[in-house]
RODO-2510 file (C-alpha; in nm, 4 decimals, decimal comma):
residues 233
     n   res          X          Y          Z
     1     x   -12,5036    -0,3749    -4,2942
     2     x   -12,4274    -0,7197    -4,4655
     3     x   -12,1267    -0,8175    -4,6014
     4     x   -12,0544    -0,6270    -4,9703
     5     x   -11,8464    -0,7176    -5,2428
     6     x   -11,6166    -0,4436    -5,4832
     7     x   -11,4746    -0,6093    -5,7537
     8     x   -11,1826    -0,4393    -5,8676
     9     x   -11,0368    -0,4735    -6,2418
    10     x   -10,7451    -0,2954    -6,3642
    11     x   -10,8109    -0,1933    -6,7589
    12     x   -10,6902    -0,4107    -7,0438
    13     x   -10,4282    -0,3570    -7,2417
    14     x   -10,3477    -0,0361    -7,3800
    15     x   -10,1530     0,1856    -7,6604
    16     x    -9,9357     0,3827    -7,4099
    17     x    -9,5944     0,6084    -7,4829
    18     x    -9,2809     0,4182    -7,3875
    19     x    -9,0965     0,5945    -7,0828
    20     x    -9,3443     0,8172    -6,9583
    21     x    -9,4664     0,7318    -6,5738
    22     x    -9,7628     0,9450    -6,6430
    23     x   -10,0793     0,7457    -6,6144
    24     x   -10,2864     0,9705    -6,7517
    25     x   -10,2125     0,9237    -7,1028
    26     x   -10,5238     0,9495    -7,3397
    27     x   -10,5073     0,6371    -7,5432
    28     x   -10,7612     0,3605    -7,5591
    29     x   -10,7153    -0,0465    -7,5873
    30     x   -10,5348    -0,2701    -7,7833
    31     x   -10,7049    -0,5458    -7,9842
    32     x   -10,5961    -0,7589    -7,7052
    33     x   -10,7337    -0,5282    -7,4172
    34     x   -11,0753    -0,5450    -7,5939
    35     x   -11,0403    -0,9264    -7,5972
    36     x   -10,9283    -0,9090    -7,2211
    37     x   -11,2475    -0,6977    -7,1149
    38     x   -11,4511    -0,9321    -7,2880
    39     x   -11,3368    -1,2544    -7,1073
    40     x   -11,3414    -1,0371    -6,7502
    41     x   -11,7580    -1,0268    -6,8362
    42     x   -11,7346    -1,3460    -6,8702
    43     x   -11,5241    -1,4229    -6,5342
    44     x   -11,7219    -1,2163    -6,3815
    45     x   -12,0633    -1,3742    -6,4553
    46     x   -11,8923    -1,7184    -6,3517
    47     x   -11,8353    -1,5183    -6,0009
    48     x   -12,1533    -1,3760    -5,9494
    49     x   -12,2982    -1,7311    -6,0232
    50     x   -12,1109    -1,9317    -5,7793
    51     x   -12,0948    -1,6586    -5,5108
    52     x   -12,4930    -1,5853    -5,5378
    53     x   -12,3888    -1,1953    -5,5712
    54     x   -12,6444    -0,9399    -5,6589
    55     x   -12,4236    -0,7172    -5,8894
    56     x   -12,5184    -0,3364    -5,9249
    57     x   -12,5619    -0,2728    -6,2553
    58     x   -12,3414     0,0482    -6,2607
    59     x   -12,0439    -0,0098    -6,3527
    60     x   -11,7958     0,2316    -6,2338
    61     x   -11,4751     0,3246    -6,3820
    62     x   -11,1994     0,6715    -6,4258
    63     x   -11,2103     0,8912    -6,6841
    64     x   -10,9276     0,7307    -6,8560
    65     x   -11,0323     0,6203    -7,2464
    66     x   -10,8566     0,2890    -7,1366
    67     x   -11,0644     0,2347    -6,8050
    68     x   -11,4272     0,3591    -6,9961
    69     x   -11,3463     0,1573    -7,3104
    70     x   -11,2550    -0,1640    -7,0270
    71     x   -11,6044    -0,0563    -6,8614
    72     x   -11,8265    -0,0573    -7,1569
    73     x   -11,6963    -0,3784    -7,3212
    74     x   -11,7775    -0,5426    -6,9699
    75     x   -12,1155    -0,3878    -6,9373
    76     x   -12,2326    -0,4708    -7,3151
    77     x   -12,1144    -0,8207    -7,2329
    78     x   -12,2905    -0,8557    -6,8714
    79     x   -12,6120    -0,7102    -7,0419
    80     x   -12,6422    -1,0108    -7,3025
    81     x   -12,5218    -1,2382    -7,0198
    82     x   -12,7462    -1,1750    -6,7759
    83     x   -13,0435    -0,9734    -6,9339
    84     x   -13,0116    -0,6530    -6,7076
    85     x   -12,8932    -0,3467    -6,8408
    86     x   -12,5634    -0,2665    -6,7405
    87     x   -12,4077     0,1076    -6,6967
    88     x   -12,1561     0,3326    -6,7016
    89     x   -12,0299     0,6057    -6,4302
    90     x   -11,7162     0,7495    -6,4595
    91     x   -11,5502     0,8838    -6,1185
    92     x   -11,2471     1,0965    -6,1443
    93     x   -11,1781     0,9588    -5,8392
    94     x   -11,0830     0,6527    -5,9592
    95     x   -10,7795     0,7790    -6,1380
    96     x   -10,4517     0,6607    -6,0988
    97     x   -10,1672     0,8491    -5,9660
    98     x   -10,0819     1,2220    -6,1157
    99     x    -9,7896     1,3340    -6,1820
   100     x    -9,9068     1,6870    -6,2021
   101     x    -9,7495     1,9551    -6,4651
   102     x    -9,5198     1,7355    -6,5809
   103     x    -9,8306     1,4526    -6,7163
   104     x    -9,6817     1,2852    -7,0535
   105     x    -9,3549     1,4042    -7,0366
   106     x    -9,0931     1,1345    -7,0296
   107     x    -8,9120     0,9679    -6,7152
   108     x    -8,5528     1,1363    -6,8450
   109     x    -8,7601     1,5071    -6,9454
   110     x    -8,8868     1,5001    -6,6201
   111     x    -8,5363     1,4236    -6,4837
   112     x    -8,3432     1,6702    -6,7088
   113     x    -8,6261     1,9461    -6,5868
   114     x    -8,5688     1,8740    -6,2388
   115     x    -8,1892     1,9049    -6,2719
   116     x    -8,2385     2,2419    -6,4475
   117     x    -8,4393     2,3941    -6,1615
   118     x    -8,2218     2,5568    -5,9207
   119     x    -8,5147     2,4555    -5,6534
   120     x    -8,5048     2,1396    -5,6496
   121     x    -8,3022     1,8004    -5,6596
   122     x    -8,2565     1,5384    -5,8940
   123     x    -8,5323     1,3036    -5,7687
   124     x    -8,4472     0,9347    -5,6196
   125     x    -8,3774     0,6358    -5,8612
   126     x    -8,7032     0,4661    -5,8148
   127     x    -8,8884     0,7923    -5,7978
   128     x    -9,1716     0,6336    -5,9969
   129     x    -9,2255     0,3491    -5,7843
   130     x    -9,1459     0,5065    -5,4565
   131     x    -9,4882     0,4877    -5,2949
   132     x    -9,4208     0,7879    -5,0643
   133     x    -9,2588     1,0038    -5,3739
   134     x    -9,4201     1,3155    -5,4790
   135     x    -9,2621     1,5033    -5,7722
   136     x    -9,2706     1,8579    -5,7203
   137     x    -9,5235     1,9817    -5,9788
   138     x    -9,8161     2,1381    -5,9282
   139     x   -10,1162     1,9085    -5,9279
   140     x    -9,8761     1,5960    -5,8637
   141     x    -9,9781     1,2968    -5,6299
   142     x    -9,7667     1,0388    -5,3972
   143     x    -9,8969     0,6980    -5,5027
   144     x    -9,9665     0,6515    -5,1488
   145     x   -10,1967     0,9448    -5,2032
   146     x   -10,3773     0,8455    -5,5006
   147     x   -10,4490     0,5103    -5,2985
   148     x   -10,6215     0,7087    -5,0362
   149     x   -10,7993     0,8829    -5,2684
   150     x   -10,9268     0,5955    -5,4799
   151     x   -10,9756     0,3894    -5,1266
   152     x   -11,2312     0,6657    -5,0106
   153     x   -11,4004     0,6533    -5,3433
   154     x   -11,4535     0,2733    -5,2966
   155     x   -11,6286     0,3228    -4,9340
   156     x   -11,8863     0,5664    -5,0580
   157     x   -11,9793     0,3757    -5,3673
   158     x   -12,0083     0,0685    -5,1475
   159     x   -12,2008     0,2588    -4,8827
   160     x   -12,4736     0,3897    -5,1093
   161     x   -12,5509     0,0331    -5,2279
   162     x   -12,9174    -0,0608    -5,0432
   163     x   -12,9386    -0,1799    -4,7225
   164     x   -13,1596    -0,4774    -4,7668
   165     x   -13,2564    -0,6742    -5,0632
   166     x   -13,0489    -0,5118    -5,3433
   167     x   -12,7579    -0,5449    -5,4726
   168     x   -12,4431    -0,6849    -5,2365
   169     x   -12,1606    -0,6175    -5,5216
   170     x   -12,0249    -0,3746    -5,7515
   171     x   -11,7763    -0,3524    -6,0269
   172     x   -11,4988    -0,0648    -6,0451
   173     x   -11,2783    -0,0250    -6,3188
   174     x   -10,9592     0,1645    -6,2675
   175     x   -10,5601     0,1368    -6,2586
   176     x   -10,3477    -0,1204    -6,0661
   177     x   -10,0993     0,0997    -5,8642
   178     x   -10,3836     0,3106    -5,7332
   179     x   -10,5917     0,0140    -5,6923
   180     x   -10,2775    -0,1802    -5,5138
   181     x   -10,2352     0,1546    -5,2836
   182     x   -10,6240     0,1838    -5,2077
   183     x   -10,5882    -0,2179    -5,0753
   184     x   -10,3409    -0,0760    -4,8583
   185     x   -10,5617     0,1930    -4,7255
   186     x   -10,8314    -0,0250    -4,6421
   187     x   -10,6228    -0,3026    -4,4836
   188     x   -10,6130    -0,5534    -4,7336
   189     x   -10,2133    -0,4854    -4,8324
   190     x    -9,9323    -0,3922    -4,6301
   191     x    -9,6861    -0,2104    -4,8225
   192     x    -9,4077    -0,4574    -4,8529
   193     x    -9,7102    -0,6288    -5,0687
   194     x    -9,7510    -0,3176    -5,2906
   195     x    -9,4046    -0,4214    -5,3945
   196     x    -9,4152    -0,7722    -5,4702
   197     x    -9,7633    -0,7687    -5,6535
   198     x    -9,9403    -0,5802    -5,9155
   199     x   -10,2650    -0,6911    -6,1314
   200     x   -10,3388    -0,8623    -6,3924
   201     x   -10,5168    -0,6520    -6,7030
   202     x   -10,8917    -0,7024    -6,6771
   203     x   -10,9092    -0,9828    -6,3829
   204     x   -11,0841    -0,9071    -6,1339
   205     x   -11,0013    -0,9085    -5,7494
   206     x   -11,2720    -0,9098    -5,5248
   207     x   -11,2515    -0,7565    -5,1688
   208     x   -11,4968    -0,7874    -4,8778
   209     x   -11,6259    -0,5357    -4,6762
   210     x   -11,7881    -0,6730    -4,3643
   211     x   -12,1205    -0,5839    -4,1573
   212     x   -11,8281    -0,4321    -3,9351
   213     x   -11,7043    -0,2151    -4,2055
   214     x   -11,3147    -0,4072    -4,2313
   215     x   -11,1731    -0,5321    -4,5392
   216     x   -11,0333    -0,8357    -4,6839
   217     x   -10,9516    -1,0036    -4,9857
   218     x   -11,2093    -1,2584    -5,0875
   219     x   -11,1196    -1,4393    -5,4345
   220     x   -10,9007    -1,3443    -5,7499
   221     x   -10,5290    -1,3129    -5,7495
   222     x   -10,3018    -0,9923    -5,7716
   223     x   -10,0443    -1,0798    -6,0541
   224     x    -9,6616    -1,1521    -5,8684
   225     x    -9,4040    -0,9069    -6,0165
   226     x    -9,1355    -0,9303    -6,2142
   227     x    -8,8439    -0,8414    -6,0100
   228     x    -8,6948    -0,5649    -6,2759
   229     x    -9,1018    -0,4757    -6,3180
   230     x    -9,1294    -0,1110    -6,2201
   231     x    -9,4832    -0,0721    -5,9916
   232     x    -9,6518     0,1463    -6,2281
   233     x   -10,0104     0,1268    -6,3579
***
């Protein structure tokens, strides 16, 4: 196998509810997330240029109305750039972490729930950025979890790309703490790294996979935190 290529956006900008850790919420872009997909197509062409990549023209992305909307600004864009016709396929997969039962409740409802139920504890203080944390809901995720998760869904996209004289590179869209926790998976981020860094809205990082399947970071830069930042999506 020759060396591949995933590049890996985070969504733009997005209308979200203040205080709720659930990154599942249904809402779409901002005006300034649309504008921040566009220039990735744009970023990304300049990429694909200087690195001779053979991009796959399906675009994959999660379910999310944030992540699709992200994915089809790009692929409208890299059609009129480049003059092949780019798709969409969404992958579940590619979600970012659940929080289970309790999805679009706020931090302090979630809390106040917890505290209420005889079973169970008040959770730890940075509960939603503990990567090892799993609230106890039904259907609920660690983020360490949802990195594995979106980290296997990365290998078998980039495995079913052709062995010989196709296309080298694809394009995922999805969320940054997954994303962040899926690096980790594959070897690219240790975990005191998940910490310190997040992503930038719609710029891409590429990772390599190599002819003997290990991964490393190639070009683009994770966005440095904040220290107050909380590492959500």
């Amino acid at each position: 196998m020759t060396d591949r290529f995933a590049i890996l956006l985070r969504h733009g900008a997005y209308h979200q509810k203040p205080g709720v850790p659930s990154a599942l919420q249904p809402y779409g872009l901002t005006a300034s997330g649309q504008d921040q997909a566009r220039a990735a197509a744009d970023e990304v062409t300049g990429l694909a240029e200087a690195e001779g990549w053979r991009v796959n023209p399906e675009i994959i992305c999660s379910r999310q109305q944030r992540a699709w909307q992200t994915a089809a600004t790009l692929a409208a864009e890299l059609t009129v750039a480049t003059g092949q016709s780019f798709q969409i396929l969404e992958d579940e997969a590619l979600a970012e972490r659940s929080v289970g039962a309790f999805a679009n409740l706020s931090a302090a409802e979630i809390e106040d729930i917890l505290d209420r139920d005889p079973r169970y504890a008040r959770p730890p203080q940075n509960w939603k950025s503990d990567s090892h944390f799993k609230l106890p809901a039904q259907g609920a995720e660690s983020l360490i979890e949802a990195g594995a998760r979106v980290a296997h869904c990365l290998r078998l996209h980039m495995e079913r790309l052709p062995e010989h004289a196709g296309p080298d590179t694809r394009i995922f869209v999805g969320h940054g703490a997954s994303l962040r926790h899926a690096a980790h998976h594959l070897g690219v981020l240790g975990l005191e790294d998940i910490r310190r860094l997040s992503m930038h809205h719609a710029r891409p990082v590429v990772l390599k996979c190599t002819q003997d399947g290990t991964w490393h970071h190639h070009i683009g830069s994770w966005k440095e935190r904040q220290p107050l930042e909380t590492a959500l999506d």
